[in-house]
PyMOL Python script that loads the backbone (N, CA, C, O; Angstrom):
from pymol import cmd

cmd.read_pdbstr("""\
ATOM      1  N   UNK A   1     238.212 245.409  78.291  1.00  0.00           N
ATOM      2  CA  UNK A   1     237.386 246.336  79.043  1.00  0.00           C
ATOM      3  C   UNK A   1     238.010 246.534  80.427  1.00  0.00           C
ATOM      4  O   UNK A   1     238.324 245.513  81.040  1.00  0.00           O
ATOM      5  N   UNK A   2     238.272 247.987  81.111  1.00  0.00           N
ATOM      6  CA  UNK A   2     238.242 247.873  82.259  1.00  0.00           C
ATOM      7  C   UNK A   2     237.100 247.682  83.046  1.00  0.00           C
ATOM      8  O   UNK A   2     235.917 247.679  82.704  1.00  0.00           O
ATOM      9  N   UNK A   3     237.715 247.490  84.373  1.00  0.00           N
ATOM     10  CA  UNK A   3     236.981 247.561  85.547  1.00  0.00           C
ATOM     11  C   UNK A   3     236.132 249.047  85.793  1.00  0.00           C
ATOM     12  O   UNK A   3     236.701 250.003  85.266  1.00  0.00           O
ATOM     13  N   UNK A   4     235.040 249.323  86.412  1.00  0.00           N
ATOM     14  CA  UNK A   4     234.596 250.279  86.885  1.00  0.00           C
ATOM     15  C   UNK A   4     234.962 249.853  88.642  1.00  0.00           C
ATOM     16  O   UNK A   4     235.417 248.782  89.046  1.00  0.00           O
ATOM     17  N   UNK A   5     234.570 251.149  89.513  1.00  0.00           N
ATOM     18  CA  UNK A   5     234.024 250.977  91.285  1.00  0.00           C
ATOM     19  C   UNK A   5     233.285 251.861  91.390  1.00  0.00           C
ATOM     20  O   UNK A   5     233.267 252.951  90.818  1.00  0.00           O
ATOM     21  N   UNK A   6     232.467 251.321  92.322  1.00  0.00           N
ATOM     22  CA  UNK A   6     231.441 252.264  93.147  1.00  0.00           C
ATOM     23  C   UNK A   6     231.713 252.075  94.546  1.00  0.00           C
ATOM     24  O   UNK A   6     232.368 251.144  95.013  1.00  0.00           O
ATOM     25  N   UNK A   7     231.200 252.965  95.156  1.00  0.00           N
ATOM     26  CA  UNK A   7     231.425 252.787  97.007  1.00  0.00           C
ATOM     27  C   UNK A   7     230.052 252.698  97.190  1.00  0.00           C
ATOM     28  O   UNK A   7     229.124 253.187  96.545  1.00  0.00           O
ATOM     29  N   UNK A   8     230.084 251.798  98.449  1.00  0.00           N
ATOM     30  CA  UNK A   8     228.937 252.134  99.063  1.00  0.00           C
ATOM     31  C   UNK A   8     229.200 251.979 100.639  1.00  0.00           C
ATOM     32  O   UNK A   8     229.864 251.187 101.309  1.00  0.00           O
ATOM     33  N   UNK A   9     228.346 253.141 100.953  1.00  0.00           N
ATOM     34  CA  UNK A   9     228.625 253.588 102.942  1.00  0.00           C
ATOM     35  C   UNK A   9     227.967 252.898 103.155  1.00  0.00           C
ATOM     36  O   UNK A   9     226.824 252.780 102.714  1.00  0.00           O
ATOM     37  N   UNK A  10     228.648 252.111 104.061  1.00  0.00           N
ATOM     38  CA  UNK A  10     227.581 251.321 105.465  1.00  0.00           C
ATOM     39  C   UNK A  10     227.275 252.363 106.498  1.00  0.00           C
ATOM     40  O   UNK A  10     227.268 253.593 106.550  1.00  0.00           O
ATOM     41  N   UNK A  11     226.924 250.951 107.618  1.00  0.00           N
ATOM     42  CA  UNK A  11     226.443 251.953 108.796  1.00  0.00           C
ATOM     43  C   UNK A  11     227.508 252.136 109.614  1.00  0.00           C
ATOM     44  O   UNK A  11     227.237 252.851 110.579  1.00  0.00           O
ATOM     45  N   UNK A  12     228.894 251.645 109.559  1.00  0.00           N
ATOM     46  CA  UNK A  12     230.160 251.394 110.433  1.00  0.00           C
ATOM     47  C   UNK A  12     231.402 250.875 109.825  1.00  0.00           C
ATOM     48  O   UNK A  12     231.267 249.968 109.004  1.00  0.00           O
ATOM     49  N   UNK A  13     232.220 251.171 110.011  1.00  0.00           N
ATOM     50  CA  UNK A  13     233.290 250.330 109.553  1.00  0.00           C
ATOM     51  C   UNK A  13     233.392 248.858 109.993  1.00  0.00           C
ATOM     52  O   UNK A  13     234.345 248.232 109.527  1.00  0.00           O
ATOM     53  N   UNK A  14     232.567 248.226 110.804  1.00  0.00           N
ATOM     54  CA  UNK A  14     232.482 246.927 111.451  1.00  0.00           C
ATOM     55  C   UNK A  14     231.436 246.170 110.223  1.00  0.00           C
ATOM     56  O   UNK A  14     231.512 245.062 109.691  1.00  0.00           O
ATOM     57  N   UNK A  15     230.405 247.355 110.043  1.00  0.00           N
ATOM     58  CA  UNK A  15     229.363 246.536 108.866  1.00  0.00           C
ATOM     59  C   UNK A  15     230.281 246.481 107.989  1.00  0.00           C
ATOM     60  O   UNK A  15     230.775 245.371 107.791  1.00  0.00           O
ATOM     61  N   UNK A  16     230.752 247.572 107.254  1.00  0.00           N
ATOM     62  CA  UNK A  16     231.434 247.601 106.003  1.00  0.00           C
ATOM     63  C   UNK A  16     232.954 246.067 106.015  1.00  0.00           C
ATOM     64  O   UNK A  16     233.521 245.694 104.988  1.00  0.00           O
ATOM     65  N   UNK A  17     233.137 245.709 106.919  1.00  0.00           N
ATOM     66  CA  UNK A  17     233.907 244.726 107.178  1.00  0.00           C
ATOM     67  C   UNK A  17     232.914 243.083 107.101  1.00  0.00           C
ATOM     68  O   UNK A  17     233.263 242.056 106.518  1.00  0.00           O
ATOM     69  N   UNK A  18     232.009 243.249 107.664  1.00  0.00           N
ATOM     70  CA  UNK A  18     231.461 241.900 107.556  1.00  0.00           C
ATOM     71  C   UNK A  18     230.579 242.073 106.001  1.00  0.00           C
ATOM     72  O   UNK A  18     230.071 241.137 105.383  1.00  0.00           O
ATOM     73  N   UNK A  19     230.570 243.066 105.722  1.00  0.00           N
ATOM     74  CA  UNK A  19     230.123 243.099 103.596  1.00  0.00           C
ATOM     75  C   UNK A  19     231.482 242.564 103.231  1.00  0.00           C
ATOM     76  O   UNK A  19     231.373 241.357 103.011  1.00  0.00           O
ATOM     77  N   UNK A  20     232.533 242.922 103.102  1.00  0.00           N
ATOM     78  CA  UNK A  20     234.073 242.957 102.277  1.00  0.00           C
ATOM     79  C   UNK A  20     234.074 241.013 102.715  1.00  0.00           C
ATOM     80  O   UNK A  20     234.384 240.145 101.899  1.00  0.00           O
ATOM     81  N   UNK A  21     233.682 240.768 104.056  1.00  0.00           N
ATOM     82  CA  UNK A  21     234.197 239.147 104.659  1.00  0.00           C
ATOM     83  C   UNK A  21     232.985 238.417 103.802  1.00  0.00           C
ATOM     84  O   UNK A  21     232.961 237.189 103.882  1.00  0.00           O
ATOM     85  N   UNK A  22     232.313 238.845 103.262  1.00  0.00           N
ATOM     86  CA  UNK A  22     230.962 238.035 102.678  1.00  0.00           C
ATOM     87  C   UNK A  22     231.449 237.952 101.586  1.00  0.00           C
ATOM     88  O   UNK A  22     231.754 236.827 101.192  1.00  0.00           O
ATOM     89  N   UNK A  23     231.707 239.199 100.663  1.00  0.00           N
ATOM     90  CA  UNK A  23     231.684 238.991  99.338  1.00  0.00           C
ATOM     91  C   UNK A  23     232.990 238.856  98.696  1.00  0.00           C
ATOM     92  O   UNK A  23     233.007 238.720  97.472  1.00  0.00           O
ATOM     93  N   UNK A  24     234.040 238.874  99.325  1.00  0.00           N
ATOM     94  CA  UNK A  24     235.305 238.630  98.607  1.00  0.00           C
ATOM     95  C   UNK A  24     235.322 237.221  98.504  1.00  0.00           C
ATOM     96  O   UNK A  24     235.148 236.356  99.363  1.00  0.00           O
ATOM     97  N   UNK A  25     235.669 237.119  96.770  1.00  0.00           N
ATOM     98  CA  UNK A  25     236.083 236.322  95.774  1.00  0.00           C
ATOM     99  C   UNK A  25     237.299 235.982  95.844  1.00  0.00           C
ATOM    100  O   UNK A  25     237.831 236.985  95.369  1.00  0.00           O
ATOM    101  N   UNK A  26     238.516 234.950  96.219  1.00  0.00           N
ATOM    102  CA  UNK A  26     239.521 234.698  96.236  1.00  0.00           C
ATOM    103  C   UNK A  26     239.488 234.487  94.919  1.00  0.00           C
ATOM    104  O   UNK A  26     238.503 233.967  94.396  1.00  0.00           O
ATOM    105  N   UNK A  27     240.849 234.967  94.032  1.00  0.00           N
ATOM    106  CA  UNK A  27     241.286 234.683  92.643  1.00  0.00           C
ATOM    107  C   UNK A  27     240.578 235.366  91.455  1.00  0.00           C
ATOM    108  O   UNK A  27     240.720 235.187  90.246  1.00  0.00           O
ATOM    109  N   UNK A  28     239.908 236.063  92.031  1.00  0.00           N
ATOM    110  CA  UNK A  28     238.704 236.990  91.136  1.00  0.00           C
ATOM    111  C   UNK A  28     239.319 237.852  91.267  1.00  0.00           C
ATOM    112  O   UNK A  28     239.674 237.969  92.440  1.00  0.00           O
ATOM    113  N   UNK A  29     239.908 239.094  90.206  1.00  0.00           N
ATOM    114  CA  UNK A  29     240.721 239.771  89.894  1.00  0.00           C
ATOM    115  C   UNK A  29     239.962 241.254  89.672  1.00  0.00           C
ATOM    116  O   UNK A  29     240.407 242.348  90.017  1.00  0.00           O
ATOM    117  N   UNK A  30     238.719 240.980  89.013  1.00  0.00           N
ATOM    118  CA  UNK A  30     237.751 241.616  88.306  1.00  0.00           C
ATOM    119  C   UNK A  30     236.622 242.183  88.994  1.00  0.00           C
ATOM    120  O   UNK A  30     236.204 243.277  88.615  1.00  0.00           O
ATOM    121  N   UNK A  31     235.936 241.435  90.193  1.00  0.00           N
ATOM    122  CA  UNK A  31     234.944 241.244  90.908  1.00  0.00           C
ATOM    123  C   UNK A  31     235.330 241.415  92.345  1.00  0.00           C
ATOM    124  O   UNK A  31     235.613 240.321  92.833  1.00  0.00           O
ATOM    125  N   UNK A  32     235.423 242.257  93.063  1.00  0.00           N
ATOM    126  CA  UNK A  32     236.377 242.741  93.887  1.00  0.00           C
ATOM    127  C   UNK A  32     235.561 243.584  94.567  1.00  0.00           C
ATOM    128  O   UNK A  32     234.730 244.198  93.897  1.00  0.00           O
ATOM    129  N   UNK A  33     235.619 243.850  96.341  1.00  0.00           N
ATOM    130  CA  UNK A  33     235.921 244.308  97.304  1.00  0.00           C
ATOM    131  C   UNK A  33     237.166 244.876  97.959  1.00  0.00           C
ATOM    132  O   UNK A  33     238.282 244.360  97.899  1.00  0.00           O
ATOM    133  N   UNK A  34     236.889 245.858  98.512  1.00  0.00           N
ATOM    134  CA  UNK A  34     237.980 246.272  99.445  1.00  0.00           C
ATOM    135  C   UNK A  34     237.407 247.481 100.574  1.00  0.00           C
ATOM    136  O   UNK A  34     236.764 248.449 100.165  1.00  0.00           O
ATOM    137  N   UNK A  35     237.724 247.288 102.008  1.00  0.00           N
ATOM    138  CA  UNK A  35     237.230 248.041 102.632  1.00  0.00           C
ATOM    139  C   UNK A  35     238.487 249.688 102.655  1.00  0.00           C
ATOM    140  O   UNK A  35     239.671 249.946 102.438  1.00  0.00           O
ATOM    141  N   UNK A  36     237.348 250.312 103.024  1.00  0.00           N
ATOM    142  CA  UNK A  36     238.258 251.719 103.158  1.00  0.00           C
ATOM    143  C   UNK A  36     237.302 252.445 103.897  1.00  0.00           C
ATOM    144  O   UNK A  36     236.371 252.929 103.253  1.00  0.00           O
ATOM    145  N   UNK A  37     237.343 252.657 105.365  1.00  0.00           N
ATOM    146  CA  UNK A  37     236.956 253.232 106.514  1.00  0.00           C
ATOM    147  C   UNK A  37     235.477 252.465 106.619  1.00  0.00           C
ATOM    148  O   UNK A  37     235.450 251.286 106.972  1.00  0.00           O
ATOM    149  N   UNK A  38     234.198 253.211 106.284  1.00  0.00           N
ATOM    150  CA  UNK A  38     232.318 252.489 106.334  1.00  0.00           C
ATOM    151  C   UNK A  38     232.509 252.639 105.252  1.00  0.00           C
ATOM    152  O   UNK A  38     231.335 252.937 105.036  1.00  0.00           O
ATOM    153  N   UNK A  39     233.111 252.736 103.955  1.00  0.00           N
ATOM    154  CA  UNK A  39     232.778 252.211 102.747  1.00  0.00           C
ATOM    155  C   UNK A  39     233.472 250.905 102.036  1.00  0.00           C
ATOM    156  O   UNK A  39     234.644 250.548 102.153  1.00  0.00           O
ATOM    157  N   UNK A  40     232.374 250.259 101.225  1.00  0.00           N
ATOM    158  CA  UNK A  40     233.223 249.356 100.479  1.00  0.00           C
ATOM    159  C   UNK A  40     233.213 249.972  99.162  1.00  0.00           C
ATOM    160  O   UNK A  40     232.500 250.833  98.645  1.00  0.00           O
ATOM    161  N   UNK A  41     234.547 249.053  98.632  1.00  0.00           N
ATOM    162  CA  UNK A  41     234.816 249.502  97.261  1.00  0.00           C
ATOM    163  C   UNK A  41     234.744 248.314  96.171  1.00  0.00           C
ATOM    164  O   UNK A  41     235.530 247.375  96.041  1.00  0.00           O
ATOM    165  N   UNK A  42     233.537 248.626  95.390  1.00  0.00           N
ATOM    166  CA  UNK A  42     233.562 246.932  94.731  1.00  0.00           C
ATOM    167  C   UNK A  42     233.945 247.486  93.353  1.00  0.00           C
ATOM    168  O   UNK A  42     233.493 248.457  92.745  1.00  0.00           O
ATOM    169  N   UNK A  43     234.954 246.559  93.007  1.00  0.00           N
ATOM    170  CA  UNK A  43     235.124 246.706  91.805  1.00  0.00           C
ATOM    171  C   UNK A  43     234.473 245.687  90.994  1.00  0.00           C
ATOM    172  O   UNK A  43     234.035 244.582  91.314  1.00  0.00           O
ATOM    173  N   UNK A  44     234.509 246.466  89.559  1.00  0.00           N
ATOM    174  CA  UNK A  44     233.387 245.461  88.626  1.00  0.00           C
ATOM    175  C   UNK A  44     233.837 244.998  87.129  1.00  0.00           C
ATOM    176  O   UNK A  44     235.041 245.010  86.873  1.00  0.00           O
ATOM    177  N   UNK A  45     232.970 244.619  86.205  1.00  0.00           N
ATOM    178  CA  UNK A  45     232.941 244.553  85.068  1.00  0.00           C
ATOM    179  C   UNK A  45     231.469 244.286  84.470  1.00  0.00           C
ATOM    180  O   UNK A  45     230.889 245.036  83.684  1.00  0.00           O
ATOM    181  N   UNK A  46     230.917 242.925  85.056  1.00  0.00           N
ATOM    182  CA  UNK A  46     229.380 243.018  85.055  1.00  0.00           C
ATOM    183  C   UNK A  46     228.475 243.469  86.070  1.00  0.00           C
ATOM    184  O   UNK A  46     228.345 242.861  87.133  1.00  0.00           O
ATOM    185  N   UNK A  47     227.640 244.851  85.689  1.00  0.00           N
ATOM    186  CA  UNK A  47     226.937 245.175  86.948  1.00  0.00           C
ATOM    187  C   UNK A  47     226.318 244.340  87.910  1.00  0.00           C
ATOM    188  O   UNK A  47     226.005 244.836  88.993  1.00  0.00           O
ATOM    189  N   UNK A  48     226.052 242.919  87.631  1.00  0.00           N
ATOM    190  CA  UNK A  48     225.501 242.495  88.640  1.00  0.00           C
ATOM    191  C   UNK A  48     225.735 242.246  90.014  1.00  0.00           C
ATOM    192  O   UNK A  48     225.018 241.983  90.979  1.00  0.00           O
ATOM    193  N   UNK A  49     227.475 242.476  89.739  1.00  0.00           N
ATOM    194  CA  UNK A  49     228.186 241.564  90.901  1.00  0.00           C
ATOM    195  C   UNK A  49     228.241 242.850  91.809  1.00  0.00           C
ATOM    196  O   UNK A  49     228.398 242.565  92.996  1.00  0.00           O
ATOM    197  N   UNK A  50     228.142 244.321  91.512  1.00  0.00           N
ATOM    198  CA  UNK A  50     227.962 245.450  92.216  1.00  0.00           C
ATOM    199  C   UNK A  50     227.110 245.490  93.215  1.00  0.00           C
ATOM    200  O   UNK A  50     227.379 245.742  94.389  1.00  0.00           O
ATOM    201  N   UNK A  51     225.614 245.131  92.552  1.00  0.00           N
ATOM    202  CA  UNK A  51     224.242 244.532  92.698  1.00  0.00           C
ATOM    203  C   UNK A  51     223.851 243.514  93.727  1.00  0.00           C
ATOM    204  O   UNK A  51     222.879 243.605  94.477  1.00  0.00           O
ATOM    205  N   UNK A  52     224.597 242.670  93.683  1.00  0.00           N
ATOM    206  CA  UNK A  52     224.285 241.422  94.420  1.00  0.00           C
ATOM    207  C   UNK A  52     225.228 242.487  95.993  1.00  0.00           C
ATOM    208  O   UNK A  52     224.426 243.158  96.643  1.00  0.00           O
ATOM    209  N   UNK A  53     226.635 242.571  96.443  1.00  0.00           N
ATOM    210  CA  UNK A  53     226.611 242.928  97.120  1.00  0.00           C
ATOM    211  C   UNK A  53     225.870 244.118  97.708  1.00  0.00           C
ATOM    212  O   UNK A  53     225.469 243.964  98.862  1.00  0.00           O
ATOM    213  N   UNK A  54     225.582 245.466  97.015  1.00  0.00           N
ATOM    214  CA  UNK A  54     224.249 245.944  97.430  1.00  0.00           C
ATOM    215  C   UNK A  54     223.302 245.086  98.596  1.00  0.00           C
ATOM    216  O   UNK A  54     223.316 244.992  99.824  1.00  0.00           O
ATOM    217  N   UNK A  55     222.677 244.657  97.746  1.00  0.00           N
ATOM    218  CA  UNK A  55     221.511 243.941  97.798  1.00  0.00           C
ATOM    219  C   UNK A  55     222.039 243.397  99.279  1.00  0.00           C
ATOM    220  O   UNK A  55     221.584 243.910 100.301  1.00  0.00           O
ATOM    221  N   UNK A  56     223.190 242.148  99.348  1.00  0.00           N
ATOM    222  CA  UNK A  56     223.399 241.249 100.761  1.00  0.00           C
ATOM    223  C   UNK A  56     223.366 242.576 101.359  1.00  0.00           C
ATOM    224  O   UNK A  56     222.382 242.907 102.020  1.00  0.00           O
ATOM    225  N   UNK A  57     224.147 243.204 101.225  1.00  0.00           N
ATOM    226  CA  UNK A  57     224.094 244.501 102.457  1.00  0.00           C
ATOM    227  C   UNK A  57     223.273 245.523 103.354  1.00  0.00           C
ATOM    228  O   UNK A  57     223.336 246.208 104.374  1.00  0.00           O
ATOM    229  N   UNK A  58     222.426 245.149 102.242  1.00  0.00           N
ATOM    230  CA  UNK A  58     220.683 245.911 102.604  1.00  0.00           C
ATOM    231  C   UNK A  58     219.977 244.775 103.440  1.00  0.00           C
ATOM    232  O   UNK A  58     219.603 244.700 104.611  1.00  0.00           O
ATOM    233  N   UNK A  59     219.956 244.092 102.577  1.00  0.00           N
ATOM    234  CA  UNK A  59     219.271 242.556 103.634  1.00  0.00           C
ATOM    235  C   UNK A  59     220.267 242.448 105.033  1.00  0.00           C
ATOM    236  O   UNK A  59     219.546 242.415 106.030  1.00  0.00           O
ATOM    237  N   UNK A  60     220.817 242.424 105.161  1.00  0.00           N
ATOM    238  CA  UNK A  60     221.664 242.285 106.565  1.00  0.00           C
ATOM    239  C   UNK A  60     221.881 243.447 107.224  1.00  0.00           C
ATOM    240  O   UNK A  60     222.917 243.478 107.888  1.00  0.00           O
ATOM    241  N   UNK A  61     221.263 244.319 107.227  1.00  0.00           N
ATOM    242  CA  UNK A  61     221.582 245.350 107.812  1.00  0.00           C
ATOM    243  C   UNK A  61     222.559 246.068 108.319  1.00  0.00           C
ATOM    244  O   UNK A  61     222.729 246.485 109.465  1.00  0.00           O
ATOM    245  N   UNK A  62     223.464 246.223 106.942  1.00  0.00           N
ATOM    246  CA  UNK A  62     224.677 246.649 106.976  1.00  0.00           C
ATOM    247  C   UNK A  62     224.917 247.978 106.292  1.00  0.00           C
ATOM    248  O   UNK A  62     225.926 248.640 106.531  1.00  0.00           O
ATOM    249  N   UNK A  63     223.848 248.419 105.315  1.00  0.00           N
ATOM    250  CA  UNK A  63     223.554 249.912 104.815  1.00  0.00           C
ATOM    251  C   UNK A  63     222.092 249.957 104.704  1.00  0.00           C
ATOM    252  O   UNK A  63     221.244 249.073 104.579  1.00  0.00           O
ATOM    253  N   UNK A  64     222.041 251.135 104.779  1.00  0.00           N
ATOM    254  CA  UNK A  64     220.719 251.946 104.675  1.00  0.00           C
ATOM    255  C   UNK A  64     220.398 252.046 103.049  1.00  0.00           C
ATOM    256  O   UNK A  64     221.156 252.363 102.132  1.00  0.00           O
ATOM    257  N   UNK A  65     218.885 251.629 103.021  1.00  0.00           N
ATOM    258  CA  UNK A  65     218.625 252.063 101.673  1.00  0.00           C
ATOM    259  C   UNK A  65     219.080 253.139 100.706  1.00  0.00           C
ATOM    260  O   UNK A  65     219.368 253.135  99.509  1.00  0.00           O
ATOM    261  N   UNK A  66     219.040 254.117 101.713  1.00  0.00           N
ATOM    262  CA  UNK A  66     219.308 255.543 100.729  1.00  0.00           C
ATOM    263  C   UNK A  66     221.052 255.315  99.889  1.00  0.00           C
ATOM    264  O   UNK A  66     221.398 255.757  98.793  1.00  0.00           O
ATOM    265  N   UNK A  67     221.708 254.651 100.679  1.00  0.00           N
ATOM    266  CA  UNK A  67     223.190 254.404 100.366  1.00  0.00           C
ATOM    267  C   UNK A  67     222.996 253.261  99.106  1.00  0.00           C
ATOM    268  O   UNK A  67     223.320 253.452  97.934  1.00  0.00           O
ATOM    269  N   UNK A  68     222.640 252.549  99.429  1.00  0.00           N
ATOM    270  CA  UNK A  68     222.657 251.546  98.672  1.00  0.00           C
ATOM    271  C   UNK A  68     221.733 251.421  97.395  1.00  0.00           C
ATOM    272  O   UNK A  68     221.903 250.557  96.535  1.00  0.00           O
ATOM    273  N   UNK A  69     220.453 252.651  97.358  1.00  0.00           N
ATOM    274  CA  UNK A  69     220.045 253.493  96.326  1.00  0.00           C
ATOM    275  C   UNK A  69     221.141 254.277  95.201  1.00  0.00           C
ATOM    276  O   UNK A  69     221.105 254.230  93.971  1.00  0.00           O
ATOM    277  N   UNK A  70     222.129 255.016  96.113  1.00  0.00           N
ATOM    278  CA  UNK A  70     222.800 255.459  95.118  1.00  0.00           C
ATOM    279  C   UNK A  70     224.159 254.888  94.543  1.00  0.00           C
ATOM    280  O   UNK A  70     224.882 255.393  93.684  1.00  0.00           O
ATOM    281  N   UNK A  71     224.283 253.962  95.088  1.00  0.00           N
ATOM    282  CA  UNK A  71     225.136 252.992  94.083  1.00  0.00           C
ATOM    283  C   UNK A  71     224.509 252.138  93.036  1.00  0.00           C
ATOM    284  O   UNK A  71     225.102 251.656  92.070  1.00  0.00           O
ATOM    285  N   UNK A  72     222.805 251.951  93.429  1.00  0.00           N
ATOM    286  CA  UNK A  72     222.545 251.824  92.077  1.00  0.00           C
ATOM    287  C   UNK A  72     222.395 252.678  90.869  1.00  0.00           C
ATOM    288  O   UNK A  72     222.695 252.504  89.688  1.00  0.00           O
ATOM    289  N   UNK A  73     221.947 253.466  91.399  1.00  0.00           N
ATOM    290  CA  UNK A  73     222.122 254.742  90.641  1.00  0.00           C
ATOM    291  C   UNK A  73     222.888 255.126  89.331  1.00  0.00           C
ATOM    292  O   UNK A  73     222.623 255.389  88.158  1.00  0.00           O
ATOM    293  N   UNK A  74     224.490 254.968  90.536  1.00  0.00           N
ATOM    294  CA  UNK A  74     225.567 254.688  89.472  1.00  0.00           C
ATOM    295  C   UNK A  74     225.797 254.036  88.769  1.00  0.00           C
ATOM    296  O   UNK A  74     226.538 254.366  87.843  1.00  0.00           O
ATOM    297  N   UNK A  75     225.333 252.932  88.858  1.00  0.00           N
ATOM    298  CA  UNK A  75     225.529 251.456  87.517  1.00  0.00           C
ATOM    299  C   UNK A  75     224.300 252.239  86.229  1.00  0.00           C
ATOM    300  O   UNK A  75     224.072 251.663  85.165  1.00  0.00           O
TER     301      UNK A  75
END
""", "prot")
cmd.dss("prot")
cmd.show_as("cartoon", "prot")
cmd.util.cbc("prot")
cmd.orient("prot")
């Protein structure tokens, strides 16, 4: 199976940096972050791991619901 990505906009490229410093997985190939300007780019395989960063990112006030609505969306 491949990987899927979704983006999701923060509120800054500074948030979108302390999401990417939270959730990157060293040696996880599959389950993946990467910043690219206020968005992150998580790559996946099981939706949850999409999900869970969502989620930290909303709780920390690093995206706005509406953003982080439509990356669920996409899963």
């Amino acid at each position: 199976m491949t990987g899927a990505e979704v983006r999701l906009t923060c509120i800054s490229p500074e948030a979108a940096a302390a999401v990417v410093a939270e959730a990157t997985r060293p040696g996880d190939t599959v389950h993946t972050v990467r910043q690219d300007g206020a968005d992150v780019v998580i790559g996946y395989q099981d939706k949850r791991w999409p999900l869970d960063v969502v989620d930290w990112a909303g709780e920390h006030g690093h995206a706005h619901d509406d953003d982080a609505a439509r990356v669920i969306a996409q899963l």
